[in-house]
Backbone atoms as SQL, in Angstrom:
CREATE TABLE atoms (id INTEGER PRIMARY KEY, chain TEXT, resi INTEGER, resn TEXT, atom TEXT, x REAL, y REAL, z REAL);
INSERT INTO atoms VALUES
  (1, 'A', 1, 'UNK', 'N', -25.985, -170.629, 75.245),
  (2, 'A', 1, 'UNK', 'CA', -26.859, -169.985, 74.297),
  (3, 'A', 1, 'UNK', 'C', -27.020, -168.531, 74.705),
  (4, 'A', 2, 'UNK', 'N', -26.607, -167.656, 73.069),
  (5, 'A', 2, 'UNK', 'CA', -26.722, -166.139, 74.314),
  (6, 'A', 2, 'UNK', 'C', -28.187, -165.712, 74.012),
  (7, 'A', 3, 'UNK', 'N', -28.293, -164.646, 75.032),
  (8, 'A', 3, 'UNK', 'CA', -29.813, -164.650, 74.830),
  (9, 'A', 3, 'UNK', 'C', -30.201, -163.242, 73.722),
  (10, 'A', 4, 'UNK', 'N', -29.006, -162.760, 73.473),
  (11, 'A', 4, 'UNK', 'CA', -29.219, -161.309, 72.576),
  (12, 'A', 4, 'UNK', 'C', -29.853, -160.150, 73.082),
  (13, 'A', 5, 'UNK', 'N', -29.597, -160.236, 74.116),
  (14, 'A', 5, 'UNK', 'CA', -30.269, -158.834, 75.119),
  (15, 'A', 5, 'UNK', 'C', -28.629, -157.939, 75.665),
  (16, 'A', 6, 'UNK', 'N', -27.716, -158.428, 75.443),
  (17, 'A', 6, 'UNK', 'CA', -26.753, -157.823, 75.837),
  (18, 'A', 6, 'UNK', 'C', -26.646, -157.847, 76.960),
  (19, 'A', 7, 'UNK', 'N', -26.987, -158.690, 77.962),
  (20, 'A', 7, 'UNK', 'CA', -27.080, -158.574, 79.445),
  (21, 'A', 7, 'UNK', 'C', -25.812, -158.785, 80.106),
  (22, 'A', 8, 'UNK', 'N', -25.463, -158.233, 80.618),
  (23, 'A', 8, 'UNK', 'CA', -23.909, -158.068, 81.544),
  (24, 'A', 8, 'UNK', 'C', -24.077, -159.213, 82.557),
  (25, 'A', 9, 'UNK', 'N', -23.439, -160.270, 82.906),
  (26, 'A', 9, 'UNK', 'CA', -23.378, -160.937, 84.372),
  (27, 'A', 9, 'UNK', 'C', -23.619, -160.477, 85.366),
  (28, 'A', 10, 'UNK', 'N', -24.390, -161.302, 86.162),
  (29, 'A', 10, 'UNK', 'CA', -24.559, -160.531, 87.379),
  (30, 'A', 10, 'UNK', 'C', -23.986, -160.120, 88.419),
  (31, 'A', 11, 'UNK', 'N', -22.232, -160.627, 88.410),
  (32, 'A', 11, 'UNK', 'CA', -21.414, -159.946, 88.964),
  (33, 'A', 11, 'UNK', 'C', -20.314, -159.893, 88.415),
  (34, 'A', 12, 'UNK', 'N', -19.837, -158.484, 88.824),
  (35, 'A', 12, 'UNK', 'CA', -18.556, -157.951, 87.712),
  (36, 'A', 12, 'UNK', 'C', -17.529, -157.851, 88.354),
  (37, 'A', 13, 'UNK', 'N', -16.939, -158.492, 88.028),
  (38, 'A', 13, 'UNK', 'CA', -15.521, -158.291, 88.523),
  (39, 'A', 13, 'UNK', 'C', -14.145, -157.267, 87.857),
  (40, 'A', 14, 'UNK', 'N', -14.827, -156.405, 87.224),
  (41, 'A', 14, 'UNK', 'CA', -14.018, -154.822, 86.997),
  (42, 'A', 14, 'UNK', 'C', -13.256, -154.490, 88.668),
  (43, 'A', 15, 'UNK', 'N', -13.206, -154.945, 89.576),
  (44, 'A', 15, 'UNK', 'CA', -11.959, -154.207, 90.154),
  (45, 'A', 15, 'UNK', 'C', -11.528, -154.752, 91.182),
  (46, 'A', 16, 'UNK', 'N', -10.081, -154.394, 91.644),
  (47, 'A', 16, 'UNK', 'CA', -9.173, -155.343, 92.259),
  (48, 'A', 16, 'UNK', 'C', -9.876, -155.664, 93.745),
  (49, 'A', 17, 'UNK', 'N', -9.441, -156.918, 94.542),
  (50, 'A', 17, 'UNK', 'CA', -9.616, -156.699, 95.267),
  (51, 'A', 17, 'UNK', 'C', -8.341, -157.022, 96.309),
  (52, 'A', 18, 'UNK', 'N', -8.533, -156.382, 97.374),
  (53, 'A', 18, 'UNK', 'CA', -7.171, -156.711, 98.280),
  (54, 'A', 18, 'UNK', 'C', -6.579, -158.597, 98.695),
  (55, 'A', 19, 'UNK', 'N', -5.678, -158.028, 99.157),
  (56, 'A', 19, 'UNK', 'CA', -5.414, -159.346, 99.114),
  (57, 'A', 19, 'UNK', 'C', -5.544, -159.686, 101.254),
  (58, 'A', 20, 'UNK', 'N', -5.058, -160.764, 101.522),
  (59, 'A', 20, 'UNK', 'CA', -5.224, -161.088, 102.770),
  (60, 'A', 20, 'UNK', 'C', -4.543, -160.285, 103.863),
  (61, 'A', 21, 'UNK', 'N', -3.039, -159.671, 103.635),
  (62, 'A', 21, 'UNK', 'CA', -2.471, -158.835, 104.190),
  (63, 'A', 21, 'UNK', 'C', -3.154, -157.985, 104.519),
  (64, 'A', 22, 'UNK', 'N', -3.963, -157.141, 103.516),
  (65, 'A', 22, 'UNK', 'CA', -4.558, -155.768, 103.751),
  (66, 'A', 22, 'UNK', 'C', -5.362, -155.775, 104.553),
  (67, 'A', 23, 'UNK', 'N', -6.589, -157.064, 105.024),
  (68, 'A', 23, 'UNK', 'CA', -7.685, -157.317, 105.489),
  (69, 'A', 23, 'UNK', 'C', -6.946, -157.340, 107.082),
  (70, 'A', 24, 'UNK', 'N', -6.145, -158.312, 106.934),
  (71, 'A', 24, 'UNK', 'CA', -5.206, -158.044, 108.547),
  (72, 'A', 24, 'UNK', 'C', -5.175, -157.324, 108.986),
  (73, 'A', 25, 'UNK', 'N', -4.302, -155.997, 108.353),
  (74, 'A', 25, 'UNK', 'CA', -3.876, -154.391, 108.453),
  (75, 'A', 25, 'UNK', 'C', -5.267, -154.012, 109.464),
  (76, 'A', 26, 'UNK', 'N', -6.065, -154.040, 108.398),
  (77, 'A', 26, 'UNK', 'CA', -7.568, -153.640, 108.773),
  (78, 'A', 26, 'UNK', 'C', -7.988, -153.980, 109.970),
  (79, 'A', 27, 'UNK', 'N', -7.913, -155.557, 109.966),
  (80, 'A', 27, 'UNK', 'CA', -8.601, -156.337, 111.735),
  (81, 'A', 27, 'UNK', 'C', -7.676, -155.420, 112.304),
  (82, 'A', 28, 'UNK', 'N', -6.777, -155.531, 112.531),
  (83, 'A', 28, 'UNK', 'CA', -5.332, -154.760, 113.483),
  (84, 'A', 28, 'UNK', 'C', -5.655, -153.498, 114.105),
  (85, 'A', 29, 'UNK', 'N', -6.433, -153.155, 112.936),
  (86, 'A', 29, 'UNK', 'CA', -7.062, -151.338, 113.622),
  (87, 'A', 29, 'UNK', 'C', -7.437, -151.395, 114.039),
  (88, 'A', 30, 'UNK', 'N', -8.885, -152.266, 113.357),
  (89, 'A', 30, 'UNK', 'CA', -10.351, -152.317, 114.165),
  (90, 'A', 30, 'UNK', 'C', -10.058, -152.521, 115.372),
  (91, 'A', 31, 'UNK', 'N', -9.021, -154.064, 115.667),
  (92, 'A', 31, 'UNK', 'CA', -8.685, -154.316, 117.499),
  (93, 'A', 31, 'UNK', 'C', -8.119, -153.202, 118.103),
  (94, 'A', 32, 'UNK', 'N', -7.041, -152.420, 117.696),
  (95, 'A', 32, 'UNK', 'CA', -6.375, -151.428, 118.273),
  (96, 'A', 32, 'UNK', 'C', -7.657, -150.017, 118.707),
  (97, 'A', 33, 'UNK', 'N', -8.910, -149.547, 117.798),
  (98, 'A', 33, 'UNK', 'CA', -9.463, -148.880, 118.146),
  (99, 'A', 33, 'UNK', 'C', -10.768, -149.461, 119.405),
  (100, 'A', 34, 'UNK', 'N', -10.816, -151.113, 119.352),
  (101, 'A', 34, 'UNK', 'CA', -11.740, -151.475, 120.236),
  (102, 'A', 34, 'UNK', 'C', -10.921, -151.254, 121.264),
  (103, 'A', 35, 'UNK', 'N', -9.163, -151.911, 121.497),
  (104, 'A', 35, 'UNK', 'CA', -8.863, -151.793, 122.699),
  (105, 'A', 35, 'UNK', 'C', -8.416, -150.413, 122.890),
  (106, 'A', 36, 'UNK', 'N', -8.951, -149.030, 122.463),
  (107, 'A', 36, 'UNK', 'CA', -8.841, -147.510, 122.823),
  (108, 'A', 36, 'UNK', 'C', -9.942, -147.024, 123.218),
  (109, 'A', 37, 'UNK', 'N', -11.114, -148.024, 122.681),
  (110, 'A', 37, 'UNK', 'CA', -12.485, -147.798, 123.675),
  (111, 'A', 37, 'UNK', 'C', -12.608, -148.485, 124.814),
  (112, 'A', 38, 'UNK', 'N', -11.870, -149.789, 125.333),
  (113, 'A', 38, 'UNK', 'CA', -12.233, -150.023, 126.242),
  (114, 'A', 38, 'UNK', 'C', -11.456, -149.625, 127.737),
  (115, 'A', 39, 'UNK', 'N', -10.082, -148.899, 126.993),
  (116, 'A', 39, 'UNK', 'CA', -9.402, -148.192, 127.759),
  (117, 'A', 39, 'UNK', 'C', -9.589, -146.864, 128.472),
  (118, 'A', 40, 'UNK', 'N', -10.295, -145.939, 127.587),
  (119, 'A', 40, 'UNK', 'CA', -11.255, -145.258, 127.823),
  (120, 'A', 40, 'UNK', 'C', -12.192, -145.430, 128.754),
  (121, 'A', 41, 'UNK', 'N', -13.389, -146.535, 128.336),
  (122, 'A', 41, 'UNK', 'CA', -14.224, -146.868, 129.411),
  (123, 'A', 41, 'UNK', 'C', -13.725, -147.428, 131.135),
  (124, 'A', 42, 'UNK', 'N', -13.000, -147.900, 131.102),
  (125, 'A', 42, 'UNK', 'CA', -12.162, -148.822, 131.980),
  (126, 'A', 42, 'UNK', 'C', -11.838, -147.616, 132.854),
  (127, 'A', 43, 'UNK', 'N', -11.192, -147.276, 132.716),
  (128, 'A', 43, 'UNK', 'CA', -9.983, -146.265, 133.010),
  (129, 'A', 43, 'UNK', 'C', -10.459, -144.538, 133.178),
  (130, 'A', 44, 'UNK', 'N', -11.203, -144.100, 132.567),
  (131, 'A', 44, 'UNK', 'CA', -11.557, -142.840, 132.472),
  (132, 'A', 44, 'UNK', 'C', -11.495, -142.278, 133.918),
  (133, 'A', 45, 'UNK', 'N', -11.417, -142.825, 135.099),
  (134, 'A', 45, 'UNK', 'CA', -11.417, -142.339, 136.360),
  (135, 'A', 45, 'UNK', 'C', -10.020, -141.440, 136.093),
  (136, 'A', 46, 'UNK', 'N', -8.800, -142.639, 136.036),
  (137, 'A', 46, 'UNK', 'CA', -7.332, -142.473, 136.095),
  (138, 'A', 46, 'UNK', 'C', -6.762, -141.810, 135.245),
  (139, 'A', 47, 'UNK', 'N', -7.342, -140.706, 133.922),
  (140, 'A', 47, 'UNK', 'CA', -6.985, -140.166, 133.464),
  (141, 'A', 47, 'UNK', 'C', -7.948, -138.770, 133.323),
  (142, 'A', 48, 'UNK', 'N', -9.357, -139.347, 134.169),
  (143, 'A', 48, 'UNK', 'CA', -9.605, -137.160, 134.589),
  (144, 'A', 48, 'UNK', 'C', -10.859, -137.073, 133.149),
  (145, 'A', 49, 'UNK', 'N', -11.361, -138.524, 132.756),
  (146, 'A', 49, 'UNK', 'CA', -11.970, -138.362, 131.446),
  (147, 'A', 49, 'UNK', 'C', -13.468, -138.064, 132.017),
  (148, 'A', 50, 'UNK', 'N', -14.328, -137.334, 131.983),
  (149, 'A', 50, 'UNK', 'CA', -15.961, -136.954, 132.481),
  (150, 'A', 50, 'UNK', 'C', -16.339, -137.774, 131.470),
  (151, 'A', 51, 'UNK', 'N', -17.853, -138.221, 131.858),
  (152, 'A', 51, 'UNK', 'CA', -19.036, -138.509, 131.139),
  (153, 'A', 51, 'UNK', 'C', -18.988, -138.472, 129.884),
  (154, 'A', 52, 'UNK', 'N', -19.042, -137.230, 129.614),
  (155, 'A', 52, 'UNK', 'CA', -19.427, -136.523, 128.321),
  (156, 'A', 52, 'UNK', 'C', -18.838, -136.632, 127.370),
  (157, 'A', 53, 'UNK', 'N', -17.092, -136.979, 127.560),
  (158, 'A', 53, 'UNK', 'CA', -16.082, -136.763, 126.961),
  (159, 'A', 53, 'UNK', 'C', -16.062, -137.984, 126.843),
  (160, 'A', 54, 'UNK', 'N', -16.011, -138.995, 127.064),
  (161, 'A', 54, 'UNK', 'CA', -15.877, -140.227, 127.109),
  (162, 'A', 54, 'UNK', 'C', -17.001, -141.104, 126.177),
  (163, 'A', 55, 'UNK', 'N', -18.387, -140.251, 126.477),
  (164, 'A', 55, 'UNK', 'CA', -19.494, -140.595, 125.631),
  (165, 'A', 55, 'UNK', 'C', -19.106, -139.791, 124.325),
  (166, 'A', 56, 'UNK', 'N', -18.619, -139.197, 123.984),
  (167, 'A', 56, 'UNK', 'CA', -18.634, -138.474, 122.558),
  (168, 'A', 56, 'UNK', 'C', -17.265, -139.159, 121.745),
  (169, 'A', 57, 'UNK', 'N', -16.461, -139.354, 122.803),
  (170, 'A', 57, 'UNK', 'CA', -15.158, -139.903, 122.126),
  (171, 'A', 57, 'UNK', 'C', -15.650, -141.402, 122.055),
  (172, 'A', 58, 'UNK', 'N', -16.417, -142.322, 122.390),
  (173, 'A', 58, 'UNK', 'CA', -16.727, -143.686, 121.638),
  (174, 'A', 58, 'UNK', 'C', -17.268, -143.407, 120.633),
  (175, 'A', 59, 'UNK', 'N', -18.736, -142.251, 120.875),
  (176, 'A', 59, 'UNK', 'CA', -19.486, -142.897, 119.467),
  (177, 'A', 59, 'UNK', 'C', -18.636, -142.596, 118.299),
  (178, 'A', 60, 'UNK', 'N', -17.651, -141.577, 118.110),
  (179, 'A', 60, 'UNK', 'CA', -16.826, -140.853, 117.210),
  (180, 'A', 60, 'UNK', 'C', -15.653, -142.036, 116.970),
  (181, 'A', 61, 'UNK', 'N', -15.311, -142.733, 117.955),
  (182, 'A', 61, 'UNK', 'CA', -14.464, -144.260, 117.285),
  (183, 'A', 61, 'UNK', 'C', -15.125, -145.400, 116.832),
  (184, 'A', 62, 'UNK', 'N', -16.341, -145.505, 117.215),
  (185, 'A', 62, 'UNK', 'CA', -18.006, -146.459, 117.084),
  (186, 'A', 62, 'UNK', 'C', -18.404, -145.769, 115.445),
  (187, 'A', 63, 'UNK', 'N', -18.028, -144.596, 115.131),
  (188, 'A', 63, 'UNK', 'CA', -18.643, -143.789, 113.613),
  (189, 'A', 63, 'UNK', 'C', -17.281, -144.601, 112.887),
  (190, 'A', 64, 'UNK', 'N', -15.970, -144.371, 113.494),
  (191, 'A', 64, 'UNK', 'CA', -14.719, -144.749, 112.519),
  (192, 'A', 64, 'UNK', 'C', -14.573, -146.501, 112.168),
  (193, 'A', 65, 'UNK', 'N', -15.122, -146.922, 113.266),
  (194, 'A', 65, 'UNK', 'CA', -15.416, -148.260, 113.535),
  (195, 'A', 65, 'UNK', 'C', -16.705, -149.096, 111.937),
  (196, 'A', 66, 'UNK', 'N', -17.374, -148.299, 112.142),
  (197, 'A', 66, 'UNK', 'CA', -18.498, -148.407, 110.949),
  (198, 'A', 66, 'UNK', 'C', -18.473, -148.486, 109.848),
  (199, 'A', 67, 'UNK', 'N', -17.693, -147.055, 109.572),
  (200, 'A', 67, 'UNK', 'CA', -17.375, -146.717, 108.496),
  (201, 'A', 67, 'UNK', 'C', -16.175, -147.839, 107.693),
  (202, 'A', 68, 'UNK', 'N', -15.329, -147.860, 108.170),
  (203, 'A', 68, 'UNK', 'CA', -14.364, -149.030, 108.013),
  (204, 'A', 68, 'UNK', 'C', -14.885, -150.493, 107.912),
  (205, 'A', 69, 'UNK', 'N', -15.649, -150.687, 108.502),
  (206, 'A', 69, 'UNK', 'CA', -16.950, -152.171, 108.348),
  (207, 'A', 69, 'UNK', 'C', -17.523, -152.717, 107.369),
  (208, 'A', 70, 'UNK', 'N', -18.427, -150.854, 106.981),
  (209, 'A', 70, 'UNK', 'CA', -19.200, -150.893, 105.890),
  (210, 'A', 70, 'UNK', 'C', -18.306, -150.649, 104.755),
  (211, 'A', 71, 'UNK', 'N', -17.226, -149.873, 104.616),
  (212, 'A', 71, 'UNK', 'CA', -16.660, -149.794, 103.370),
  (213, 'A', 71, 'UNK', 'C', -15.444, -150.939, 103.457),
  (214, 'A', 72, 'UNK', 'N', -14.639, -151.319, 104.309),
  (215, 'A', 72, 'UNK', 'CA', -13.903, -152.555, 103.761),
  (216, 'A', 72, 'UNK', 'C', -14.337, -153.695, 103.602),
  (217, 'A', 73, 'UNK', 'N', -15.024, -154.243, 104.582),
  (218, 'A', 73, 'UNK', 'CA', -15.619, -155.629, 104.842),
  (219, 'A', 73, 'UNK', 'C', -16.849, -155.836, 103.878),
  (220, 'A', 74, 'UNK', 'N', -17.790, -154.910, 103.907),
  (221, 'A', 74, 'UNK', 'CA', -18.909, -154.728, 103.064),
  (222, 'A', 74, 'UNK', 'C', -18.542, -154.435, 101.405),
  (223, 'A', 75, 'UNK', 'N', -17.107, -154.086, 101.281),
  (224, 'A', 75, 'UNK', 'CA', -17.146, -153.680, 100.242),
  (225, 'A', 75, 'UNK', 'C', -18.474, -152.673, 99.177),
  (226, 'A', 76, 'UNK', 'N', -18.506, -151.679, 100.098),
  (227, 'A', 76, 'UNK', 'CA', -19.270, -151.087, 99.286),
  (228, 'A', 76, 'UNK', 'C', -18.844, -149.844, 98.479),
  (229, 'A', 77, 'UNK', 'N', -16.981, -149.847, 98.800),
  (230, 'A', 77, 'UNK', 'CA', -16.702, -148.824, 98.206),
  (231, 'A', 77, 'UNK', 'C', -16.472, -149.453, 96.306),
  (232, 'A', 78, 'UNK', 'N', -16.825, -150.155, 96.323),
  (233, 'A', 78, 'UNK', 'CA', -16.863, -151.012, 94.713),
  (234, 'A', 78, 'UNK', 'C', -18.331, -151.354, 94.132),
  (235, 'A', 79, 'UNK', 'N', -19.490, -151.125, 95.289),
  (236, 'A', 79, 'UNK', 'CA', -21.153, -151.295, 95.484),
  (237, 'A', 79, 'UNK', 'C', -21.561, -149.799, 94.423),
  (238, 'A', 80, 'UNK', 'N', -22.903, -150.107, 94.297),
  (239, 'A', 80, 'UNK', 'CA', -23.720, -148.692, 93.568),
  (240, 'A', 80, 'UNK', 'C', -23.584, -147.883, 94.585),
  (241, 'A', 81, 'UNK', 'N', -23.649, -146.656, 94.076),
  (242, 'A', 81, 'UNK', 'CA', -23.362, -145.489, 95.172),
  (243, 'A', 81, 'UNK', 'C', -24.579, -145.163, 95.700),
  (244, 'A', 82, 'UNK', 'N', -25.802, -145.525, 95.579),
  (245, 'A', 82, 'UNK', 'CA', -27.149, -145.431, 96.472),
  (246, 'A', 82, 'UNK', 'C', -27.040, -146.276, 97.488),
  (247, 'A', 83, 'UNK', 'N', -26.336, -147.489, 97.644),
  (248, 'A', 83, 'UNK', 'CA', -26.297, -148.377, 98.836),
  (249, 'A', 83, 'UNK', 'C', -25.326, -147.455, 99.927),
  (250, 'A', 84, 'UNK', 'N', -24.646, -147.138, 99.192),
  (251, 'A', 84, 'UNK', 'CA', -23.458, -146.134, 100.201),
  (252, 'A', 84, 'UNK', 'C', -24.722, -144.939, 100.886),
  (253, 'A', 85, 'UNK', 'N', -25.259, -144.320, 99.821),
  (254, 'A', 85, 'UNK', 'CA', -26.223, -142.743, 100.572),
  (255, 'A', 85, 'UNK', 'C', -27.124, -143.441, 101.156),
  (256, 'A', 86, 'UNK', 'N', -27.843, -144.802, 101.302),
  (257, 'A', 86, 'UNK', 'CA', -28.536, -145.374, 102.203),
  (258, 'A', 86, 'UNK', 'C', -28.154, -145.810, 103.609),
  (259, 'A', 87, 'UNK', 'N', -26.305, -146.079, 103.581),
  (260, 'A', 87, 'UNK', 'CA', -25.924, -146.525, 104.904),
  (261, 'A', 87, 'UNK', 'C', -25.759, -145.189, 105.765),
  (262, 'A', 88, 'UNK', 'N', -25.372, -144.428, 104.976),
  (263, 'A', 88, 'UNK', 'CA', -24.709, -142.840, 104.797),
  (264, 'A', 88, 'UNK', 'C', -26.835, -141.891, 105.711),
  (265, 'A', 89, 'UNK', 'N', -27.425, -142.290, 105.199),
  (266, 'A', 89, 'UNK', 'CA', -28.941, -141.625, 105.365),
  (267, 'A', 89, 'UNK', 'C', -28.745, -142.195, 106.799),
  (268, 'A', 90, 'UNK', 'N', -29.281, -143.918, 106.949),
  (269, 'A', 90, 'UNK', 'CA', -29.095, -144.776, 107.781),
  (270, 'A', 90, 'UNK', 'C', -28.443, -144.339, 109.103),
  (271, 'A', 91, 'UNK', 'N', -27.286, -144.237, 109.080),
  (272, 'A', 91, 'UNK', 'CA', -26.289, -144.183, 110.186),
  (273, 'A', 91, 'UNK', 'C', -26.167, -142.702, 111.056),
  (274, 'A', 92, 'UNK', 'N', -26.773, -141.761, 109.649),
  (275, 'A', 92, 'UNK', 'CA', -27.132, -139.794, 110.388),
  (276, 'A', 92, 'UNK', 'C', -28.463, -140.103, 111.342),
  (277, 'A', 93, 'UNK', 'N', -29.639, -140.773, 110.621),
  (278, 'A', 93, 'UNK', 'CA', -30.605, -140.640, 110.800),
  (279, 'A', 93, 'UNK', 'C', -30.956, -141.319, 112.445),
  (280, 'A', 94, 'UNK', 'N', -29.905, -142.479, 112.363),
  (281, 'A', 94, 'UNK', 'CA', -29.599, -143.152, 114.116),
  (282, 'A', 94, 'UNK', 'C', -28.954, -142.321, 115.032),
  (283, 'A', 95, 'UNK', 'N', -28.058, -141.522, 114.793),
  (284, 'A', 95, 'UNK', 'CA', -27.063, -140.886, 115.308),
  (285, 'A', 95, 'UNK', 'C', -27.635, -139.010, 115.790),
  (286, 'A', 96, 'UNK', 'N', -28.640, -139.141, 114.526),
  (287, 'A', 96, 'UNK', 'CA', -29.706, -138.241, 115.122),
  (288, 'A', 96, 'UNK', 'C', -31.136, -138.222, 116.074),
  (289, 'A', 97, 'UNK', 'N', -31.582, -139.492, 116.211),
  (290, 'A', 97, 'UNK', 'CA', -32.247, -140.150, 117.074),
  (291, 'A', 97, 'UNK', 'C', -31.396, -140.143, 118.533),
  (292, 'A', 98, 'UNK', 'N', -30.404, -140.775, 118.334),
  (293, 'A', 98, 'UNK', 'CA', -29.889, -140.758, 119.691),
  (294, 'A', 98, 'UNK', 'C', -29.369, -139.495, 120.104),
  (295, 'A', 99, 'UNK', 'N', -28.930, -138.338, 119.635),
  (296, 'A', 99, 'UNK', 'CA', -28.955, -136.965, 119.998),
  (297, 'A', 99, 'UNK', 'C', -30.226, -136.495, 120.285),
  (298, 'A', 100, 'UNK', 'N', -31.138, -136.795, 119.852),
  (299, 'A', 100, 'UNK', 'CA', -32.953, -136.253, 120.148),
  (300, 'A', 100, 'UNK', 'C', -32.750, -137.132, 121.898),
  (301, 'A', 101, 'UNK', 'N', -32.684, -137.874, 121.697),
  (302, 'A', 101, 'UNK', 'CA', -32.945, -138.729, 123.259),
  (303, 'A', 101, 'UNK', 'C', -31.879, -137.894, 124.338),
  (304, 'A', 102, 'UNK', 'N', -30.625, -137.936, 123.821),
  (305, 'A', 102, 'UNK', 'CA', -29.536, -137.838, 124.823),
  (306, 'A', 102, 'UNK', 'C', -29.906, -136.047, 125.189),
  (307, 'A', 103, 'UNK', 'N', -30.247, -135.520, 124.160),
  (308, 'A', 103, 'UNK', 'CA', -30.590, -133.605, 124.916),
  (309, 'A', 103, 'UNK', 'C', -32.272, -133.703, 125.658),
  (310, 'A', 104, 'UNK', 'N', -33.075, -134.675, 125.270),
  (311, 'A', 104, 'UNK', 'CA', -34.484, -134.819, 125.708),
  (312, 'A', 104, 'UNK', 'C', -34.733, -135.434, 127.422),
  (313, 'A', 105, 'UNK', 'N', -33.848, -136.520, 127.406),
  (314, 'A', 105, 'UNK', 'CA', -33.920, -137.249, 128.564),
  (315, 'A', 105, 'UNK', 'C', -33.003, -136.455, 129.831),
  (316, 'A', 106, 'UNK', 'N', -33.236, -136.562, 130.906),
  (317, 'A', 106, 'UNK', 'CA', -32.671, -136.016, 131.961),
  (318, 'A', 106, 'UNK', 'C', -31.287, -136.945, 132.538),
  (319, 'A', 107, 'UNK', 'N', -30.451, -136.691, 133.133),
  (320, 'A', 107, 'UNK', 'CA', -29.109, -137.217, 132.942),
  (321, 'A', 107, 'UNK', 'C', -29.331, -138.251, 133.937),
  (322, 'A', 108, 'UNK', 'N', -28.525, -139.619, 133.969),
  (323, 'A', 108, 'UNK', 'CA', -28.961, -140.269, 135.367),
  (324, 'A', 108, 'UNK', 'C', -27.061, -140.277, 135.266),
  (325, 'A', 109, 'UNK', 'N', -27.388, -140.661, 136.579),
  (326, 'A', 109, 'UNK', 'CA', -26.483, -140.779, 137.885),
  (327, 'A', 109, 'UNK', 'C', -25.126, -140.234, 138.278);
Protein backbone atom coordinates (compact mmCIF):
# COMPACT_ATOMS: atom_id res chain seq x y z
CA UNK A 1 0.00 0.00 0.00
CA UNK A 2 1.75 3.27 -1.04
CA UNK A 3 1.49 5.79 1.33
CA UNK A 4 1.41 8.96 -1.23
CA UNK A 5 4.05 10.96 0.42
CA UNK A 6 6.57 10.11 -2.20
CA UNK A 7 8.96 8.74 0.27
CA UNK A 8 12.20 7.29 -1.18
CA UNK A 9 13.41 3.89 0.69
CA UNK A 10 15.47 4.04 3.21
CA UNK A 11 18.32 2.79 1.47
CA UNK A 12 19.42 3.56 -1.98
CA UNK A 13 21.21 1.74 -3.84
CA UNK A 14 22.16 4.45 -6.74
CA UNK A 15 25.81 3.32 -6.74
CA UNK A 16 28.17 0.61 -7.48
CA UNK A 17 29.77 -1.09 -5.11
CA UNK A 18 33.20 -2.90 -5.35
CA UNK A 19 33.46 -6.15 -5.62
CA UNK A 20 35.68 -8.62 -3.29
CA UNK A 21 38.96 -8.22 -5.22
CA UNK A 22 39.06 -4.54 -4.57
CA UNK A 23 38.42 -4.92 -0.75
CA UNK A 24 41.59 -7.38 -0.81
CA UNK A 25 43.67 -4.77 -2.81
CA UNK A 26 42.68 -2.58 0.10
CA UNK A 27 43.40 -5.17 3.25
CA UNK A 28 46.87 -5.66 1.26
CA UNK A 29 47.74 -1.97 1.86
CA UNK A 30 46.33 -1.50 5.01
CA UNK A 31 48.82 -4.77 6.05
CA UNK A 32 51.67 -3.46 3.95
CA UNK A 33 51.36 0.13 5.70
CA UNK A 34 50.92 -1.62 9.31
CA UNK A 35 53.96 -3.75 8.49
CA UNK A 36 55.93 -0.08 7.50
CA UNK A 37 54.92 1.07 10.92
CA UNK A 38 56.09 -1.59 12.71
CA UNK A 39 59.30 -1.61 10.88
CA UNK A 40 59.84 1.73 11.66
CA UNK A 41 59.13 1.26 15.29
CA UNK A 42 61.19 -1.95 15.58
CA UNK A 43 64.05 -0.94 13.81
CA UNK A 44 64.45 2.84 13.92
CA UNK A 45 67.81 2.28 15.86
CA UNK A 46 69.28 0.44 12.52
CA UNK A 47 68.35 2.91 10.20
CA UNK A 48 69.44 6.40 12.17
CA UNK A 49 65.41 7.15 12.57
CA UNK A 50 65.14 9.87 15.96
CA UNK A 51 62.08 10.20 18.01
CA UNK A 52 60.55 12.76 16.25
CA UNK A 53 60.80 11.41 12.91
CA UNK A 54 59.49 8.29 13.68
CA UNK A 55 56.62 9.91 15.80
CA UNK A 56 55.48 12.11 12.87
CA UNK A 57 56.00 9.45 10.23
CA UNK A 58 53.29 6.98 12.12
CA UNK A 59 50.73 9.39 12.89
CA UNK A 60 50.98 10.54 9.02
CA UNK A 61 50.56 6.53 8.03
CA UNK A 62 47.93 6.23 11.26
CA UNK A 63 46.07 9.65 9.16
CA UNK A 64 46.46 7.36 5.68
CA UNK A 65 45.44 4.38 7.66
CA UNK A 66 42.01 6.23 8.68
CA UNK A 67 41.28 7.79 6.00
CA UNK A 68 41.18 4.58 3.92
CA UNK A 69 38.97 2.91 6.92
CA UNK A 70 36.62 5.60 7.00
CA UNK A 71 36.19 6.04 3.31
CA UNK A 72 36.47 2.34 2.03
CA UNK A 73 35.25 0.18 4.75
CA UNK A 74 32.83 2.83 6.13
CA UNK A 75 31.81 3.64 2.89
CA UNK A 76 31.27 7.04 3.40
CA UNK A 77 32.50 8.13 0.21
CA UNK A 78 28.71 7.15 -1.09
CA UNK A 79 27.37 8.60 2.80
CA UNK A 80 25.89 12.44 3.12
CA UNK A 81 28.71 14.67 2.95
CA UNK A 82 28.14 16.07 6.66
CA UNK A 83 29.09 12.58 8.03
CA UNK A 84 32.37 12.95 6.01
CA UNK A 85 32.96 17.01 7.57
CA UNK A 86 32.11 15.36 10.96
CA UNK A 87 34.87 12.57 10.69
CA UNK A 88 36.91 15.25 8.77
CA UNK A 89 36.08 18.03 12.13
CA UNK A 90 36.55 14.79 14.39
CA UNK A 91 39.92 13.49 13.37
CA UNK A 92 41.63 17.61 13.08
CA UNK A 93 40.10 18.31 16.26
CA UNK A 94 42.06 14.89 17.94
CA UNK A 95 45.08 15.46 16.05
CA UNK A 96 44.96 18.95 17.39
CA UNK A 97 44.58 17.95 20.96
CA UNK A 98 47.40 15.76 20.71
CA UNK A 99 49.69 18.56 19.22
CA UNK A 100 48.41 20.90 22.29
CA UNK A 101 49.80 18.00 24.64
CA UNK A 102 52.89 16.90 22.60
CA UNK A 103 54.35 21.01 22.45
CA UNK A 104 52.79 21.48 26.27
CA UNK A 105 54.23 18.44 28.02
CA UNK A 106 57.99 18.15 28.64
CA UNK A 107 59.77 15.31 26.67
CA UNK A 108 60.42 12.02 28.66
CA UNK A 109 63.25 9.88 28.24
Amino acid sequence: MASGHGHQPAHHDDHAHAGPKLYWIFAAILCFITFIEWIIFKKKEDYGISNGVMIWTLIGLSIVKFIMVCGWYMHLRFDNKMLTQIFVFSGLLAMGVFLILKLSLPEVG
